[in-house]
TORKOL-4160 file (C-alpha; in steps of 0.2 Angstrom, whole numbers, padded with zeros to 4 digits, m for minus):
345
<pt num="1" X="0093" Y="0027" Z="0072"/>
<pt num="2" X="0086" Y="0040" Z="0086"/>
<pt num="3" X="0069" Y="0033" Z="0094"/>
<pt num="4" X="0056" Y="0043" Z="0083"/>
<pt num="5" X="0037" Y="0040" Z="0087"/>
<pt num="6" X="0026" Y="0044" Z="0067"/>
<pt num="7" X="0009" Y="0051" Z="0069"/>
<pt num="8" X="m0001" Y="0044" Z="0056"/>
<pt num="9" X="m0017" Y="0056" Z="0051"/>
<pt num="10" X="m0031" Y="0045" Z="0046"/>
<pt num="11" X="m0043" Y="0055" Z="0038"/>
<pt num="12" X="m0061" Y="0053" Z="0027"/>
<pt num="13" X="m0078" Y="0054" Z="0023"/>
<pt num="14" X="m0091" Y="0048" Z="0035"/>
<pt num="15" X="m0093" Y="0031" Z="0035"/>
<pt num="16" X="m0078" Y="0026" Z="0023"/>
<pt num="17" X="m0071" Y="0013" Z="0035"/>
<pt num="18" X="m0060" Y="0023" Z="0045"/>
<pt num="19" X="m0064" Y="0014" Z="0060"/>
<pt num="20" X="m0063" Y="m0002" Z="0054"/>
<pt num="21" X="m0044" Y="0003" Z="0049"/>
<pt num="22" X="m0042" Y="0007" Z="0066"/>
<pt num="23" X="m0049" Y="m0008" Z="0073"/>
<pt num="24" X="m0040" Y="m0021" Z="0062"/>
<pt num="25" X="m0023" Y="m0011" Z="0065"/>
<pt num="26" X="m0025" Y="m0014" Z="0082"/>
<pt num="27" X="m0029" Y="m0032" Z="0081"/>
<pt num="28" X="m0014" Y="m0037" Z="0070"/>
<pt num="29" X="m0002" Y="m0027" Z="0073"/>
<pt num="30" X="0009" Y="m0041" Z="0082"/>
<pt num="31" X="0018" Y="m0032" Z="0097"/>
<pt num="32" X="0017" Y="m0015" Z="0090"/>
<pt num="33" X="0011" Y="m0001" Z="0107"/>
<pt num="34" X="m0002" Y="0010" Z="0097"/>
<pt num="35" X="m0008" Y="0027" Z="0102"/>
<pt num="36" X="m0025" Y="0029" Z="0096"/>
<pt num="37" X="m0032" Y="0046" Z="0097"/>
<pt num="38" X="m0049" Y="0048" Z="0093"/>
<pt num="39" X="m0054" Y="0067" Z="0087"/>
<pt num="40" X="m0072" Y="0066" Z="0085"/>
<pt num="41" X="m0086" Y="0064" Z="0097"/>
<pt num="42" X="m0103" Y="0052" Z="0098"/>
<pt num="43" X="m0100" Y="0032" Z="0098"/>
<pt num="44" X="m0084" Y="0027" Z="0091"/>
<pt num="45" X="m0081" Y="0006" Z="0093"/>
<pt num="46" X="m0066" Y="0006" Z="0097"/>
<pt num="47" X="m0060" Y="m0017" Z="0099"/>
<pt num="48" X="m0074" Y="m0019" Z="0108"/>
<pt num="49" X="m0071" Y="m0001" Z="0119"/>
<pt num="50" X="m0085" Y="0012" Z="0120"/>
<pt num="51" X="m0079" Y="0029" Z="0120"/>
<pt num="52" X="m0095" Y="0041" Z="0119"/>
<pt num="53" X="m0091" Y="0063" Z="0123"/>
<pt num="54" X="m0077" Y="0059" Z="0132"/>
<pt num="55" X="m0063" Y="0073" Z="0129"/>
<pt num="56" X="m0045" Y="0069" Z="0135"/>
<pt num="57" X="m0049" Y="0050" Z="0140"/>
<pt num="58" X="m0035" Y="0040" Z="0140"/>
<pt num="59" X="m0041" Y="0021" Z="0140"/>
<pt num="60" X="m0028" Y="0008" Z="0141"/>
<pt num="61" X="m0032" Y="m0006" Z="0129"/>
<pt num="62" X="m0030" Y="m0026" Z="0133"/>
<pt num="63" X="m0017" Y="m0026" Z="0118"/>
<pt num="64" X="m0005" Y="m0012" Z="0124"/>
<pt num="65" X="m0009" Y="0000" Z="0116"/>
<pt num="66" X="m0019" Y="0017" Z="0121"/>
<pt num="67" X="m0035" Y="0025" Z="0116"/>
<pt num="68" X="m0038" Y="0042" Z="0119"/>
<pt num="69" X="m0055" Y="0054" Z="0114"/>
<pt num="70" X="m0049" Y="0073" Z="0112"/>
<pt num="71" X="m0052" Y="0090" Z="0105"/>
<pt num="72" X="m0040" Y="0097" Z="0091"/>
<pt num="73" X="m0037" Y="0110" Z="0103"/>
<pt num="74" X="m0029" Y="0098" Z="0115"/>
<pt num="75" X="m0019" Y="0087" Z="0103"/>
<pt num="76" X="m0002" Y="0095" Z="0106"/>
<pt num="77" X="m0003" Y="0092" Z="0124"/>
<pt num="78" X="m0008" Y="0073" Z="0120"/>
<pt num="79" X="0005" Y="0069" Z="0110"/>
<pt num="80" X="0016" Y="0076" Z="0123"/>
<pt num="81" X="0010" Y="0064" Z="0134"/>
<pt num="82" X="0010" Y="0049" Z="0123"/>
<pt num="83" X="0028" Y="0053" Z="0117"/>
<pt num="84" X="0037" Y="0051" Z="0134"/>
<pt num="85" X="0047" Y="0035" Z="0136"/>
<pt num="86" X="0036" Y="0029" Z="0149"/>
<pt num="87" X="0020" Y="0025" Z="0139"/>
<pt num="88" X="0031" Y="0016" Z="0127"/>
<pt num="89" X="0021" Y="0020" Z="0114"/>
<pt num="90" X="0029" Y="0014" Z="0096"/>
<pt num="91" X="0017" Y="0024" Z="0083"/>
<pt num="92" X="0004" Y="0036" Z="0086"/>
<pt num="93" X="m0015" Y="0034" Z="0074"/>
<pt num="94" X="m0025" Y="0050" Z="0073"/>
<pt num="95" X="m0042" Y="0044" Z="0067"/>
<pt num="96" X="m0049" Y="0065" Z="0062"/>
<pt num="97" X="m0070" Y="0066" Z="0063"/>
<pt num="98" X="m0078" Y="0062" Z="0044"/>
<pt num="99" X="m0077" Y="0081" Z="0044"/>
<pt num="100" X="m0063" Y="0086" Z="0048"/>
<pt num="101" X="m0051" Y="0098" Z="0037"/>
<pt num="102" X="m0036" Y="0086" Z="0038"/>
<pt num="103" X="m0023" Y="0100" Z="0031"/>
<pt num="104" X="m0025" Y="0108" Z="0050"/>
<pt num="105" X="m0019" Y="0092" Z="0058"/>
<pt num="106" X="m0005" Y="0090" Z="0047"/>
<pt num="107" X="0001" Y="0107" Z="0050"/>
<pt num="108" X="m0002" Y="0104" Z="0069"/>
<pt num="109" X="0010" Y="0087" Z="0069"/>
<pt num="110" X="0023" Y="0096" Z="0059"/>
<pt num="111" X="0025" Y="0109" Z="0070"/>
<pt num="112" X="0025" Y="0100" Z="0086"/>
<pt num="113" X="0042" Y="0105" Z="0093"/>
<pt num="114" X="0044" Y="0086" Z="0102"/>
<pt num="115" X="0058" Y="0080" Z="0096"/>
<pt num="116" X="0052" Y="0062" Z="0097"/>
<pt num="117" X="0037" Y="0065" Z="0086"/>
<pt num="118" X="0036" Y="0066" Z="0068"/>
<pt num="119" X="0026" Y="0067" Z="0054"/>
<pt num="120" X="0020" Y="0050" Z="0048"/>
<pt num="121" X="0007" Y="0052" Z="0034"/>
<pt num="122" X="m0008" Y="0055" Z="0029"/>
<pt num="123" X="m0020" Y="0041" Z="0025"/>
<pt num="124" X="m0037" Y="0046" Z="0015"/>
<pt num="125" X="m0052" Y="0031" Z="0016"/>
<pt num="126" X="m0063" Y="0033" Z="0001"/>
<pt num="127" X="m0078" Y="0024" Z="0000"/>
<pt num="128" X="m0079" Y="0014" Z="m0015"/>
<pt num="129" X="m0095" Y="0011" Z="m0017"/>
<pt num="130" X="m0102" Y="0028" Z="m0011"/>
<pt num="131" X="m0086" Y="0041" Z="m0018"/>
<pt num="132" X="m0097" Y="0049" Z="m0032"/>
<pt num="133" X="m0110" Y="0055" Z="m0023"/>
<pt num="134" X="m0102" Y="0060" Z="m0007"/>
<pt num="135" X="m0088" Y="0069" Z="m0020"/>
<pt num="136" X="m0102" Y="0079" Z="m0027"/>
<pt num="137" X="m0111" Y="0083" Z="m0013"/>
<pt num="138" X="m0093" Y="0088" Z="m0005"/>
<pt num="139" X="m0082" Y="0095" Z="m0016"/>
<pt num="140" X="m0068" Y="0099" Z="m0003"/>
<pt num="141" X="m0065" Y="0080" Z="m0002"/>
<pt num="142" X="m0056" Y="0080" Z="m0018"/>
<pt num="143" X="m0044" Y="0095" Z="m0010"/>
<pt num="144" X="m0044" Y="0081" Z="0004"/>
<pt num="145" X="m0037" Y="0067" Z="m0005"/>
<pt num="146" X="m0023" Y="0080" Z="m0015"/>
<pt num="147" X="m0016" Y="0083" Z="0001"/>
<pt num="148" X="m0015" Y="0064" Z="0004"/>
<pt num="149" X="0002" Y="0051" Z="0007"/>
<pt num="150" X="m0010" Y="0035" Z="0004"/>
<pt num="151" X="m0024" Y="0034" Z="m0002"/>
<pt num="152" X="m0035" Y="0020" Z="0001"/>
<pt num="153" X="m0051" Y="0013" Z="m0007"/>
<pt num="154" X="m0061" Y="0004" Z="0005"/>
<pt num="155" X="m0074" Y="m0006" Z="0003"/>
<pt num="156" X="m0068" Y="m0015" Z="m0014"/>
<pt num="157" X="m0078" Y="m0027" Z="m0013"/>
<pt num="158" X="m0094" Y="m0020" Z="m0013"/>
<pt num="159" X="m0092" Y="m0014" Z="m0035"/>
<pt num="160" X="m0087" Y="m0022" Z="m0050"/>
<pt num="161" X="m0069" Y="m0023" Z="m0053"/>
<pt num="162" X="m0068" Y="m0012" Z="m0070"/>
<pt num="163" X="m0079" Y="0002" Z="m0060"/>
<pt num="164" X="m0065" Y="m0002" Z="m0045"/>
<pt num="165" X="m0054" Y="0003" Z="m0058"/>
<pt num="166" X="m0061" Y="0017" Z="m0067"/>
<pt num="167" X="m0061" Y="0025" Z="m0048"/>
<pt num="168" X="m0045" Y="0021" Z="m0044"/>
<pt num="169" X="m0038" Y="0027" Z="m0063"/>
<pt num="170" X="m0047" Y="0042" Z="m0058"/>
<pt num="171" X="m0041" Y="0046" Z="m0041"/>
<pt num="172" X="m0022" Y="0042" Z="m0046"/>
<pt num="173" X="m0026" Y="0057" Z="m0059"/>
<pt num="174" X="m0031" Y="0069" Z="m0045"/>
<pt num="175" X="m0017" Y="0062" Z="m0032"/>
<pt num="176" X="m0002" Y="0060" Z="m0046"/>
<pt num="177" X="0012" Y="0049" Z="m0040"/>
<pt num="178" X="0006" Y="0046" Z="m0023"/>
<pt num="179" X="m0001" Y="0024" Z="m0020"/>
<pt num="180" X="m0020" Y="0021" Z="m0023"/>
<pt num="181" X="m0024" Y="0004" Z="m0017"/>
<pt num="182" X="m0041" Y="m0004" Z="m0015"/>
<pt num="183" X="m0044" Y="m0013" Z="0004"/>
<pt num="184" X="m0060" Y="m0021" Z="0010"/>
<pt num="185" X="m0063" Y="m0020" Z="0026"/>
<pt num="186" X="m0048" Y="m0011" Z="0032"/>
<pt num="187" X="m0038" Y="m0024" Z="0030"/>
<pt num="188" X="m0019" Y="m0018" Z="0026"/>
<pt num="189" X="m0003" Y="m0022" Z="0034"/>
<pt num="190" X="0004" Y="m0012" Z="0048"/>
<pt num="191" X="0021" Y="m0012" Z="0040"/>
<pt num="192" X="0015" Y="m0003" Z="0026"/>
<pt num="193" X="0010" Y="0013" Z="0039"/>
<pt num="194" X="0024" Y="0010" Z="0052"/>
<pt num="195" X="0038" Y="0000" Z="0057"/>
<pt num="196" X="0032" Y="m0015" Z="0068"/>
<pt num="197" X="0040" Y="m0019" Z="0084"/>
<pt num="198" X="0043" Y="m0038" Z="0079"/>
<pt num="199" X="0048" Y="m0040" Z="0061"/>
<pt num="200" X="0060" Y="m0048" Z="0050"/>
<pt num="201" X="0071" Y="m0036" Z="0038"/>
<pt num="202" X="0064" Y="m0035" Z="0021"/>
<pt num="203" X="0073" Y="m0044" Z="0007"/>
<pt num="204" X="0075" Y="m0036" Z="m0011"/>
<pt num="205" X="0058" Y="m0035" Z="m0020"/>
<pt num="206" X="0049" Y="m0045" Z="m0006"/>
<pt num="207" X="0032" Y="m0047" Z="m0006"/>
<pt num="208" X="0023" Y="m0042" Z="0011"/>
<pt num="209" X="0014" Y="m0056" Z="0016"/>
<pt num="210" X="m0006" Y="m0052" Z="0022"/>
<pt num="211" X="m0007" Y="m0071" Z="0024"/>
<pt num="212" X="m0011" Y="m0071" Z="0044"/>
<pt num="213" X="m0020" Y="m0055" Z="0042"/>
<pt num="214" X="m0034" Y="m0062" Z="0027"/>
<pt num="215" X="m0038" Y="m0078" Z="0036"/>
<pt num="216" X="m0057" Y="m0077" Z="0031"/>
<pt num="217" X="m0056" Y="m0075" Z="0013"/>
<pt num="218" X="m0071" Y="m0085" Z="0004"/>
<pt num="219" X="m0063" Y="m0087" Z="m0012"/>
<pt num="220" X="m0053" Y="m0102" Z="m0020"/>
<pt num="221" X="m0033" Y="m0100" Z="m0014"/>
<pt num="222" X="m0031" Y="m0117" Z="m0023"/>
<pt num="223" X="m0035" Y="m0106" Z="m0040"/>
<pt num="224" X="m0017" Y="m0101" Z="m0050"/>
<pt num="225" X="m0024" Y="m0088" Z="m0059"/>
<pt num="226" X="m0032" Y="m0078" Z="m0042"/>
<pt num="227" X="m0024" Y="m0060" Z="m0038"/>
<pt num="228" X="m0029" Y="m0053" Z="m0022"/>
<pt num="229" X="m0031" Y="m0035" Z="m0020"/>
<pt num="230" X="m0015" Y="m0031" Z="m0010"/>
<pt num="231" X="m0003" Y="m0041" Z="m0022"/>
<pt num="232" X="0006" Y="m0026" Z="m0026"/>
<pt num="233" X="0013" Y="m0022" Z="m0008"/>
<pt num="234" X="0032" Y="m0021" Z="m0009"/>
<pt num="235" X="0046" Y="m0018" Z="0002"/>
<pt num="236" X="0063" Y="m0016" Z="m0007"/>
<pt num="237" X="0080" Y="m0011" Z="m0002"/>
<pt num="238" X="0093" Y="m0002" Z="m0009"/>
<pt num="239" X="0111" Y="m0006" Z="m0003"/>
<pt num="240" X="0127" Y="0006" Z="m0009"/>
<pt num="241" X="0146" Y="0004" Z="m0001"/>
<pt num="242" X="0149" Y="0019" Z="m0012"/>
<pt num="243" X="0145" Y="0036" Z="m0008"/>
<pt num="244" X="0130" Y="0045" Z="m0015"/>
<pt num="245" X="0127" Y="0061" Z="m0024"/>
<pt num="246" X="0115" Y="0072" Z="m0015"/>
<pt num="247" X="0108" Y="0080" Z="m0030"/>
<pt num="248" X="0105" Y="0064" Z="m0036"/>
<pt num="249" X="0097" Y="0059" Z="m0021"/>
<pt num="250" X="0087" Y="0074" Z="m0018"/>
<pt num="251" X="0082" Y="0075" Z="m0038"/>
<pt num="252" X="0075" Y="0056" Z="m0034"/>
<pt num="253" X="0065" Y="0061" Z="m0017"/>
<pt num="254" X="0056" Y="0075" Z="m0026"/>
<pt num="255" X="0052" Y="0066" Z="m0043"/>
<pt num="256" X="0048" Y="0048" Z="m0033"/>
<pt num="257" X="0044" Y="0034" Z="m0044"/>
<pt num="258" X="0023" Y="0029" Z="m0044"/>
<pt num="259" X="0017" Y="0022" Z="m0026"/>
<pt num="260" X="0030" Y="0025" Z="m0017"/>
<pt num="261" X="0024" Y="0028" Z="0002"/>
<pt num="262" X="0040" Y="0028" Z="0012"/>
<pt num="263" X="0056" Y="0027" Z="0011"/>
<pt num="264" X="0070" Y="0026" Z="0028"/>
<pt num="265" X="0086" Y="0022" Z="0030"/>
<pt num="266" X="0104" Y="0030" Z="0032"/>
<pt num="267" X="0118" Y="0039" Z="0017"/>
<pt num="268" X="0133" Y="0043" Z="0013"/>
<pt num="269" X="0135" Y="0058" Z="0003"/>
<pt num="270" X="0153" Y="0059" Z="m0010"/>
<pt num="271" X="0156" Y="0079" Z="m0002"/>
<pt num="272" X="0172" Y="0083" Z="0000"/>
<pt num="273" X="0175" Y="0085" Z="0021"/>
<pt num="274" X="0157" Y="0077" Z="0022"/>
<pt num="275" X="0160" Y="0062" Z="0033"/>
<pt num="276" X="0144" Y="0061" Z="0043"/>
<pt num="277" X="0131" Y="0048" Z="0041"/>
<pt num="278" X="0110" Y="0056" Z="0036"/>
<pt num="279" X="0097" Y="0046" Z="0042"/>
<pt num="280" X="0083" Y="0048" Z="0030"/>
<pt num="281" X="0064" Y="0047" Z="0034"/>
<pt num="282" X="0052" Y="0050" Z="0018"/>
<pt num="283" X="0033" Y="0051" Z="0019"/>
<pt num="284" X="0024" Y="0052" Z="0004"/>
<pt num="285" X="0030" Y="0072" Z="m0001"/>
<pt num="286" X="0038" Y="0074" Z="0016"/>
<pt num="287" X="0058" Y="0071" Z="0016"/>
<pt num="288" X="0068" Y="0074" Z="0032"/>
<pt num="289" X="0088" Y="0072" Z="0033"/>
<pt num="290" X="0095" Y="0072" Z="0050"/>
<pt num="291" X="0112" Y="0070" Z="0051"/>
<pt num="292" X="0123" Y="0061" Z="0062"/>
<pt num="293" X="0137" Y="0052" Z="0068"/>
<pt num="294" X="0144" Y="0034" Z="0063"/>
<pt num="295" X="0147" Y="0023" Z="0077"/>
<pt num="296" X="0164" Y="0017" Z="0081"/>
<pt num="297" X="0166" Y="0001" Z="0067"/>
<pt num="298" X="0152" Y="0003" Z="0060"/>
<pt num="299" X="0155" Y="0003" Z="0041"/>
<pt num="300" X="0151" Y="0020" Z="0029"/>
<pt num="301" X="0137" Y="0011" Z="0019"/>
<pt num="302" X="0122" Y="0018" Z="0013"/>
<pt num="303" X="0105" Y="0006" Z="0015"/>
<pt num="304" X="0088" Y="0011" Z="0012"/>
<pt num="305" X="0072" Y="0002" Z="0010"/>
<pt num="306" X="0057" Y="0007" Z="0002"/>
<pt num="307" X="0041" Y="0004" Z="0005"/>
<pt num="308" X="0024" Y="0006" Z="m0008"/>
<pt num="309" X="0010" Y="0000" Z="m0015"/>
<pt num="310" X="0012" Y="m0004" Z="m0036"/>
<pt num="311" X="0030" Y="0000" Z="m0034"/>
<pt num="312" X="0041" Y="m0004" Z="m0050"/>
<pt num="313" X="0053" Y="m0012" Z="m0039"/>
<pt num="314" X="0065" Y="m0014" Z="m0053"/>
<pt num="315" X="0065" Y="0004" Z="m0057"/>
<pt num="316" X="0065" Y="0011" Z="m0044"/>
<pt num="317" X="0083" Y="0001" Z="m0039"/>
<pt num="318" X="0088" Y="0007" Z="m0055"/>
<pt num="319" X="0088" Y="0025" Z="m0051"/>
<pt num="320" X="0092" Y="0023" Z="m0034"/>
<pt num="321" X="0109" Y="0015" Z="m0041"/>
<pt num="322" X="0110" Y="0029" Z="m0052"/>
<pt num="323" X="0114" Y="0040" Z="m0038"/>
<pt num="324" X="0128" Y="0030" Z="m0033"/>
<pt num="325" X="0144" Y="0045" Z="m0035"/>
<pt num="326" X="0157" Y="0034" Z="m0048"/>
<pt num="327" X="0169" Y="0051" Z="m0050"/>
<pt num="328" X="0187" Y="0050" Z="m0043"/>
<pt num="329" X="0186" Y="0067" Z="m0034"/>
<pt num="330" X="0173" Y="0072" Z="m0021"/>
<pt num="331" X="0160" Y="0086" Z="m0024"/>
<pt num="332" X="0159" Y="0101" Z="m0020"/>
<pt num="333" X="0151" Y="0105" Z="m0004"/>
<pt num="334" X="0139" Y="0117" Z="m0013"/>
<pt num="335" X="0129" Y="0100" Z="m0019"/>
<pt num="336" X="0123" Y="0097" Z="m0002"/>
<pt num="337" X="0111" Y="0113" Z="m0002"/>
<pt num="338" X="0097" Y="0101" Z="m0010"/>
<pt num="339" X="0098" Y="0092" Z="0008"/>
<pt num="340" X="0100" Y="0107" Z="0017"/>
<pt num="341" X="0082" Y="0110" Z="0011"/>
<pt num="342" X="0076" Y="0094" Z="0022"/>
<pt num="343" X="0085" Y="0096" Z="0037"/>
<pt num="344" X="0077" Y="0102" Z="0052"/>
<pt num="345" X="0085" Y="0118" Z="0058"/>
């Protein structure tokens, strides 16, 4: 898999714990180089580092990773910077100011001609406990959270868990298919946004584990019946030494089950004269096939993982298997136009 660096947009409301996200991504990340860029201006803390006005302030961090203060206008020339090979940077975090239109950035990070950077979500902050008003008063941030990967509804501690639900029943009604999940304080594993440097391979239907990460929870561990809030974090993967069918595939990508976030890996399509091995990247709505070439040995195997939050894992593996090609003949070339559609010209 080529070296490609995902920007992740987080965006929200004024006070929504975007920050905080920031900060606890940066301190249990385990070995993952992040790239913090800060678009907004006034005191922004930072891990303990005070950037106040600064515009285009690259300040290196005492974890590896880099934080930056910077105008939109000068984000393309940033993230220029940050992707060469020299600042060694593994993922890129955009925090956008509390006002920020986020639909701008996105188009800014898709276009970037960069080969080594890509698109890697956008991840709205609600406030859980402040959402109804600051939605009334702001009636764009509904627009805000439609345009969203992951949504994330911070703060869940602060309101009774059937209001908790109501809000998140009601945001998945606005957002459709796309992973509501309830955080407090920030806290949600890095693996879920971006691939971490030092990591084992997920196994079928495993659970994430936040264990290291939610050291200070005051509630009873020791209780059976306790469910915390992140308990439906999955990683699952898919595994097919047949070929696929693209249509299948593509019909999958663009109807994906509930909560999924993303989805990587590499296929091989049933196409008559189609030998080449696609490497897949999916972000929330955004699907990108590159293809490529198999290494010498390397067997023709498909392998993909998925990645959400309230993933039906078992579903999901259904369909996936579902687009496993069981004809005798290959198919006709004219099924790959659906994956045509997703690859970068």
């Amino acid at each position: 898999m080529r070296t490609v660096i995902p920007v992740v947009i987080v965006a929200g409301f004024l006070g929504s714990g975007k920050t905080t996200l920031l900060n606890h991504l940066l301190r249990n990340n385990r070995g993952t180089r992040i790239g913090v860029v800060v678009n907004d201006f006034g005191a922004v803390n930072i891990d303990a580092m005070l950037v106040a006005g600064q515009v285009d302030a690259m300040v290196s961090l005492g974890n590896g990773c880099v934080c930056c203060a910077v105008d939109v206008s000068e984000l393309d020339d940033l993230f220029g910077r940050l992707a060469q090979p020299r600042s060694a940077v593994d993922v890129i975090v955009v925090e956008a100011s509390g006002l920020a239109e986020p639909r701008n950035l996105i188009r800014m990070v898709i276009a970037n001609p960069n080969p080594r950077i890509a698109y890697g979500g956008l991840v709205e902050v609600v406030d859980a406990e402040q959402f109804d008003t600051t939605s009334a008063l702001h009636p764009e941030l509904l627009t805000h959270l439609r345009l969203a990967d992951l949504v994330l509804v911070n703060k869940a501690d602060r309101v009774e868990p059937d209001a908790l639900a109501a809000l998140r029943a009601r945001i998945t009604e606005w957002v459709g298919q796309v992973p509501v999940y309830a955080t407090t304080r920030g806290r949600v594993d890095p693996g879920l946004l971006f691939d971490e440097r030092v990591r084992e391979e997920p196994k079928v239907a495993q659970q994430l584990s936040f264990d290291a990460l939610l050291d200070d929870h005051d509630h009873d561990h020791d209780d059976p019946d306790h469910r915390h809030l992140h308990d439906d974090y999955v990683s699952v993967s898919f595994t097919s030494k047949r070929a696929l069918d693209p249509r299948a595939l593509v019909a999958f990508l663009e109807d994906p089950p509930p909560g999924l976030f993303r989805a990587k890996g590499c296929v091989a399509f049933a196409v008559v004269g189609e030998r080449r091995k696609f490497e897949l990247h999916v972000v929330g709505r955004h699907v990108v096939f590159t293809p490529g070439t198999w290494a010498r040995g390397e067997e023709r195997v498909s392998n993909l993982v998925l990645i959400g939050a309230g993933l039906d894992t078992e579903a999901a593996l259904d369909r996936l298997h579902a687009t496993v090609f069981d004809g005798d003949e290959p198919l006709d070339d004219q099924t790959m136009l659906g994956v045509w559609r997703y690859t970068p010209r």
